[in-house]
C-alpha positions in Angstrom: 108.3 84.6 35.1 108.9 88.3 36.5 106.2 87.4 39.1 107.6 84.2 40.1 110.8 86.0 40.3 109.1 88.6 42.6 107.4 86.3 44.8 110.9 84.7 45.6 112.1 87.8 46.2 109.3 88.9 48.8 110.3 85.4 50.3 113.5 85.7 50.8 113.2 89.1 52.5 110.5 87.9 54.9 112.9 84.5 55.5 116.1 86.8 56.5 114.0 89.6 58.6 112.8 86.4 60.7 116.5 85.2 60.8 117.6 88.6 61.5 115.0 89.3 64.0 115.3 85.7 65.8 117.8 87.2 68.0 115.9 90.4 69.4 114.2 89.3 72.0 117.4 88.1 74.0 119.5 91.8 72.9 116.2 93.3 73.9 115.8 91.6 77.3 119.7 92.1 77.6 119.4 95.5 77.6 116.3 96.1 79.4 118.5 94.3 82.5 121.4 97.0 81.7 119.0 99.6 81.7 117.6 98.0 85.6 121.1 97.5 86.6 122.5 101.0 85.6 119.1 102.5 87.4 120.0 100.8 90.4 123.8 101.7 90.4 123.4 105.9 90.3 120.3 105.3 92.9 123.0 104.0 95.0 125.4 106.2 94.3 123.1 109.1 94.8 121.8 107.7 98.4 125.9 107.3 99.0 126.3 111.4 98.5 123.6 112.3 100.2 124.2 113.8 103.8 121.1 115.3 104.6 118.3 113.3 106.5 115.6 114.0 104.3 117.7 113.5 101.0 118.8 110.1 102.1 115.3 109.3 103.0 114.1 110.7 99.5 117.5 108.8 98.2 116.2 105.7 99.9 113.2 105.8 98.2 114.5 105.6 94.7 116.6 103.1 95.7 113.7 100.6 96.6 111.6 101.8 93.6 115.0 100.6 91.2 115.3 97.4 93.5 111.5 96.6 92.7 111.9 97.4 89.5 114.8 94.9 89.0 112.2 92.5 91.1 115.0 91.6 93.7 113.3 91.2 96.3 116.3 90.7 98.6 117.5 93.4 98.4 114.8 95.6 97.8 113.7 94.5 101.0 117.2 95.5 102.6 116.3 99.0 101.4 113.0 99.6 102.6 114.4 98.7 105.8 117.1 100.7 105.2 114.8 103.9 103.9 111.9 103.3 106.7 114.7 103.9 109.4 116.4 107.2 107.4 113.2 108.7 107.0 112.0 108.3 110.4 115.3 110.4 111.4 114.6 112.5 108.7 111.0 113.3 110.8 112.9 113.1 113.8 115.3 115.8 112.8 111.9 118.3 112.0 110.6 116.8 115.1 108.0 115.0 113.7 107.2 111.6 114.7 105.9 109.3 112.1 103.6 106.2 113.3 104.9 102.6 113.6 105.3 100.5 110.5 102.6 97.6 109.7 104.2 94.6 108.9 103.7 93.1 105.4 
């Protein structure tokens, strides 16, 4: 009887871990898109306080790399247009000039 009682038990533990767990994958993916969103929103606001050519190229840069991350391609696309043309003033400004861009 003890084993019976025992093999219940196990059951019943494995039965409500699977309820329990059922759910993860969704508060997991949940806050794997907070994590991508929040990424995206202080790359923003870092390229918004950055004054200096090269930062906001540098800025720019992370931007796209959260964008991409997030796999939106909109507006990552937006912002590599947006960081191609600040770091080619950021060149310009050290009088460097950086070759044209190949189309994708």
């Amino acid at each position: 009887m003890g084993r019976e009682n025992g093999g219940t038990m196990r059951r019943a533990a494995i039965l409500a871990m699977g309820l329990l767990c059922a759910g993860c994958g969704q508060v997991a993916d949940a806050q794997a898109n907070l994590v991508l969103t929040l990424r995206i929103k202080d790359a923003v606001g870092d390229y918004d306080k950055a004054r200096a050519p090269l930062d906001r190229c540098v800025k720019a840069k992370l931007v796209v790399a959260a964008y991409t991350d997030a796999r939106e391609k909109a507006e990552t696309g937006a912002w590599e247009a947006r960081e191609q043309e600040d770091c080619r003033q950021a060149a310009a400004a050290i009088g460097v000039t950086l070759p044209a861009a190949h189309p994708k």
